[in-house]
N, C-alpha and C positions, 0 to 999 in steps of 0.2 A: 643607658648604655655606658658601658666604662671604657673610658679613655685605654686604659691598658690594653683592652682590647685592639687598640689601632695599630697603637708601636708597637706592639708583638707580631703584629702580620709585617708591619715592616723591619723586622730584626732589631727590636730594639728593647730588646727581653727586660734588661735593668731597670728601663721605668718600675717596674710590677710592682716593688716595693719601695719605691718613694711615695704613695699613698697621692696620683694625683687619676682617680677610680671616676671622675666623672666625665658626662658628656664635653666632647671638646667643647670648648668654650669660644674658638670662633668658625667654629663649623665644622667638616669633612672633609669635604673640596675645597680646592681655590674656585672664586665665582668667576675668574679668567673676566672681570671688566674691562672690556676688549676697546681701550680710550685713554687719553693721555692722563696723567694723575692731574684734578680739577687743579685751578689757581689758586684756590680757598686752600686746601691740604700744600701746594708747591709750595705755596710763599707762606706758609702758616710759622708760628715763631718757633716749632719745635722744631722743624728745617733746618731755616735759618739757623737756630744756634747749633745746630748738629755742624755746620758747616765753617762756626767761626774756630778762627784758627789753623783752619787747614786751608793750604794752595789745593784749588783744585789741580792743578796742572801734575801736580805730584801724585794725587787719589789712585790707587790701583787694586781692585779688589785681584788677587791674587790667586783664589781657590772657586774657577767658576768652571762648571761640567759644560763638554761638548756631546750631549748625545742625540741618537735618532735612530730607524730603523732601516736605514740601509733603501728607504722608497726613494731615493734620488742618485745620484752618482758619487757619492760623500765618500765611497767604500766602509760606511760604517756595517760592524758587524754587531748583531743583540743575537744570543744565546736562545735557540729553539724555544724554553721553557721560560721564557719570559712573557710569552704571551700564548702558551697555553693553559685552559682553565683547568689541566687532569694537572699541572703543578702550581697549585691555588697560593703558594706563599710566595713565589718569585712574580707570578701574576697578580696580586694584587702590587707587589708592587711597582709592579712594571705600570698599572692605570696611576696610583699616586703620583709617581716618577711625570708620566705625561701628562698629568693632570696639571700638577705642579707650575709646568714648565708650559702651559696651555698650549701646546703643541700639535696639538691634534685639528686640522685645519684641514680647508679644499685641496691648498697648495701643497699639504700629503705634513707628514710626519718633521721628516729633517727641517726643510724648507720654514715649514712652522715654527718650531724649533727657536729659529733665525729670525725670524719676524718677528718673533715674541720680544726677544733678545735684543735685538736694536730698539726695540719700542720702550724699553724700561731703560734702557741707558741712554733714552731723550729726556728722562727727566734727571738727569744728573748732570750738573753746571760742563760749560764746552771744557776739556783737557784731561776730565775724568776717565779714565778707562778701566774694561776689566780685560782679563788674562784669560781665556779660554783654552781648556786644556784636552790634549790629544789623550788618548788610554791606547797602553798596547796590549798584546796577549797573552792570556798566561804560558809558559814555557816551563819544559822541566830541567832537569839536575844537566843533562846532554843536551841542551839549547835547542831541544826540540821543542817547537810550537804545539801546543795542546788546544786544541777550538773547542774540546767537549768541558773543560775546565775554566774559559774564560766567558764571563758573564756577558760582556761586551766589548766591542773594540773602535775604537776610534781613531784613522790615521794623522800622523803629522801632518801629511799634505794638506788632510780636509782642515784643519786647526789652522797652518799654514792661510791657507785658501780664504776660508773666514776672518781672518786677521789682515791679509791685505785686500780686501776688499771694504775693509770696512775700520780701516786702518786709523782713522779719526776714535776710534771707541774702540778698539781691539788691540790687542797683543797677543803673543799666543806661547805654552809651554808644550813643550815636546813629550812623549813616552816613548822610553827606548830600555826595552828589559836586557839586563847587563849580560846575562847567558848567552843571550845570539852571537854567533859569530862574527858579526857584520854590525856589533855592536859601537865599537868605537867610530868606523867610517859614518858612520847614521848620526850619531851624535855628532861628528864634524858639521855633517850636510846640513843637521837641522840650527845649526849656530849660524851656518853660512845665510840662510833664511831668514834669521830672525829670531830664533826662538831664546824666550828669556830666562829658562827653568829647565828639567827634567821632572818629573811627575812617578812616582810611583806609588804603588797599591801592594806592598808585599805579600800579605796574608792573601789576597784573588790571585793576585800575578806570579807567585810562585818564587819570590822574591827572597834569599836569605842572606840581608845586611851585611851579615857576619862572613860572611859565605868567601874565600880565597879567589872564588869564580867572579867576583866583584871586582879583583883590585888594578884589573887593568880598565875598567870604566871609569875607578877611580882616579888611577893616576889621568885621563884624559879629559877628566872633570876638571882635576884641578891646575893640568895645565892649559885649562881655558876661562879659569876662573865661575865655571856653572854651577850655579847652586842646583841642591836638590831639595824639591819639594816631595816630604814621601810621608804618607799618611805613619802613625806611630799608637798602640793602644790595641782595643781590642775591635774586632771587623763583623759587624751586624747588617749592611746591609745589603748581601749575600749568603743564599746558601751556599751547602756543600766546601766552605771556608775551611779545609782542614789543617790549614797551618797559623792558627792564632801566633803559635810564639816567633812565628817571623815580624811580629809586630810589637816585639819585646823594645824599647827602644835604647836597650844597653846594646845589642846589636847593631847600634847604629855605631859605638866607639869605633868601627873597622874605618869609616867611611870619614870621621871625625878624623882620625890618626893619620888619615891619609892626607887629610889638609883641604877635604871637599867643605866646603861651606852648605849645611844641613838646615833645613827648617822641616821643624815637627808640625806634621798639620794638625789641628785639634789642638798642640799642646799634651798630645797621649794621655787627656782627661778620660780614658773609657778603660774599665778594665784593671785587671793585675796581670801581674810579671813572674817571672823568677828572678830573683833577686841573681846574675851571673856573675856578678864583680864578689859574691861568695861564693861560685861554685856552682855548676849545671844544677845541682840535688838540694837547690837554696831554696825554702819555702818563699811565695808568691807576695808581693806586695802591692802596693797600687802603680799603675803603669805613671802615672801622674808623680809619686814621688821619686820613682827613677830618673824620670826625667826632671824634673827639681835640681836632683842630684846633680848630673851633669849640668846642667846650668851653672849650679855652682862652683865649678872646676873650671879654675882660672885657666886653663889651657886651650878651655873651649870658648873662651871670651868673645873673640872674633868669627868664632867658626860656629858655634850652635844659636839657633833662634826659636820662636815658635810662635805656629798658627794659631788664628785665633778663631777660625769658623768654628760652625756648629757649639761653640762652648756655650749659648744660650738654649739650645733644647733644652724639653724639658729631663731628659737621661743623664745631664752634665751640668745641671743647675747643683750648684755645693760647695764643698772647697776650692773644687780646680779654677772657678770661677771667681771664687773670692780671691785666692791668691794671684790672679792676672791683675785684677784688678788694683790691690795694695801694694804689690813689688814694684816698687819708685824703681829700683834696680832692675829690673825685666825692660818697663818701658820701651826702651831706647833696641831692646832684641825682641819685639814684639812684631806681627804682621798681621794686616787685616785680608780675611775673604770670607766669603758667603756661604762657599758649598752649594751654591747653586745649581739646582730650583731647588734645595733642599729648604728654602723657607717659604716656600709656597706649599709647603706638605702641611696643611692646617694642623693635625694634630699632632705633630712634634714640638711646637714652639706654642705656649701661656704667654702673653703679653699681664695679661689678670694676674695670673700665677708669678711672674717676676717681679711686680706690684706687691703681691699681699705676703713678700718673703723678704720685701725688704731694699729691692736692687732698683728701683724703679718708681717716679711718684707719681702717685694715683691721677694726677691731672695728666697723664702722659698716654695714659691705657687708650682712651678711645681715638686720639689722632693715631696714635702708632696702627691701633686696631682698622683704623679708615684706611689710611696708605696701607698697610697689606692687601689688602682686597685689589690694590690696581697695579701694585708694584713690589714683592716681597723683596728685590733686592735694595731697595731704597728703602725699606721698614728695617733689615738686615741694619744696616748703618744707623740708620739713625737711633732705632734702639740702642746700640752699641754702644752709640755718644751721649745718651744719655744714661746709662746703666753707672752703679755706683754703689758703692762698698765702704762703711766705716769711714765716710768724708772722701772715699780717693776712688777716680774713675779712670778708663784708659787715656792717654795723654794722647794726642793731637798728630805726633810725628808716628805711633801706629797705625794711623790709615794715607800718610805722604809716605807710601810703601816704595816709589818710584826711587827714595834714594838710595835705596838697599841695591836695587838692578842694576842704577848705574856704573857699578861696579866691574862690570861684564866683560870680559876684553871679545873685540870684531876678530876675527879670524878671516884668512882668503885662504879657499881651496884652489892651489893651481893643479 
């Protein structure tokens, strides 16, 4: 069976011709080993040196999904066709997605979800947390709400909610799509709360960067000092995505200019562009060296960063990858997160495959290989830490992500 075959059901076309045609290599499924990761793998030495040099206290994986299907009180929303089998390609990957995430439990879907979720982040040292992020809906051009256009929806509250209950291992970022009316009040409320980010999906949510309809979110962004977390590159995993070029991330200069402090999730490693800084009718280049681009414009020194999830799939294993890795210069504007459960999805990520290309040494394959089966967000990292390019690997102050946040200013609503 070929591997292509798997990420093609999950939207993730580009594999097809990186030539990696065979059976996944650590299975289909996650096996959901439903138990703490043994003391033999906790305390094994590829851990541990994942861990030196980093404060826990500062660890913050920053790109971690809050989803479910709405079986509890969460108000989460999942798009009809997610879990119908007459639309077999958002359906399969709506089982991967749960699979992933071994969510599917007595205690119903959400709930699951949740339990799964605290149980992986007991094996990450006390102070480490991740950021779990709310999704709002897609809306159109008149700030109207569109439910037939948005794949899924997760509120602030429920993000919120999860975050202080569980506030030892949680933080939480907001979505609040800049078209609504009631955009800026929402973003107040959600600062008021606690939240550390804003979160967007352009190319699902209906989002354009560029857009003049942005510039009052903006200016309220940056008189709060809120960064924006917002995916950048091309959007595979959803159908019906008919707005790729809102994922242009020269679209993002509106939000830049405006003084918001931006992090590109991914790093906009997927895909090409139009080149706009020549002109809307600019032939396409890689989404990854627009963004290069602005990295290197001193203007955006303080103000541009970027993700570093998913850049080990296997659809992002290349240059985007080597260049995070060599830029002594990047470092320091670098952020770690997971994309979570997206590395419980077995056949998007080669542990083998990172090995026998170079990034990775062959004594490293089969721990890394063991910890995924009980915990892919803790395989997530520590892969990371050991990944390496041309003698130079990510530096240490990319996963002490908690210093970038501190930045935040509190706000009171009277």
């Amino acid at each position: 069976m070929k591997r292509r075959t798997f990420v093609k059901l999950l939207g993730l076309g580009a594999v097809a011709g990186t030539g990696y045609y065979y059976f996944p290599d650590e299975g289909i499924f996650n096996p959901c080993l439903d138990s703490a990761l043994p003391n033999k793998l906790l305390e094994h030495d590829i851990v541990n040196q994942a861990w030196d040099g980093i404060d826990p206290n500062l660890y913050r994986d920053i790109h971690t999904h809050l989803i479910g299907v709405g079986d509890s009180d969460s108000g989460i929303y999942i798009h009809p066709s997610m879990q119908d089998m007459l639309s077999p390609l958002q359906y399969v990957r709506y089982v991967f997605y749960i699979n992933a995430a071994c969510a599917d439990r007595e205690s119903g879907i959400d709930k699951g979800y949740i339990e799964t979720l605290i149980r992986l982040m007991k094996d990450f040292p006390t102070g480490a947390r991740s950021m779990v992020m709310a999704f709002d809906y897609n809306y159109d051009a008149d700030g109207q709400r569109n439910k037939d256009k948005s794949p899924f929806y997760t509120p602030n509250t429920y993000a919120q909610a999860i975050a202080g209950q569980n506030s030892d291992r949680f933080d939480w970022i907001a979505s609040i799509h800049p078209y609504r009316e009631d955009s800026v009040s929402a973003l107040q409320m959600a600062i008021q709360h606690g939240a550390r980010a804003v979160k967007w999906l352009p190319p699902v949510m209906g989002i354009d960067p560029a857009s003049e309809k942005c510039d009052r979110f903006y200016d309220a962004m940056v008189k709060y000092n809120m960064p924006l977390l917002t995916h950048a590159g091309d959007e595979h995993a959803f159908d019906n995505v008919d707005a790729q070029h809102f994922g242009n991330p020269l679209r993002l200069r509106r939000a830049l200019d405006h003084g918001v402090r931006v992090i590109v999730a991914h790093c906009a490693s997927e895909g090409k562009g139009a080149d706009l800084d020549k002109g809307q009718d600019a032939p396409e280049v890689s989404n990854f060296d627009l963004f290069s681009r602005m990295m290197g414009e001193k203007k955006y020194e303080k103000l541009l960063f970027g993700e570093i999830s998913a850049m080990t799939q296997l659809n992002r294993i290349g240059p985007a990858l080597q260049a995070v890795l060599t830029r002594d210069d990047w470092q320091h504007r670098l952020l770690n997160g997971s994309d979570y459960p997206l590395p419980g999805v077995m056949p998007l990520f080669s542990t083998l495959t990172m090995s026998s290309l170079g990034y990775l040494k062959q004594s490293a394959v089969k721990p890394l290989e063991k910890i995924r089966r009980y915990n892919p967000m803790l395989y997530d990292f520590v892969l990371k830490r050991h990944l390496h390019w041309q003698g130079k690997k990510f530096a240490g102050k990319v996963f002490e992500t908690e210093n970038f946040f501190k930045e935040n200013k509190k706000i009171m609503i009277g």
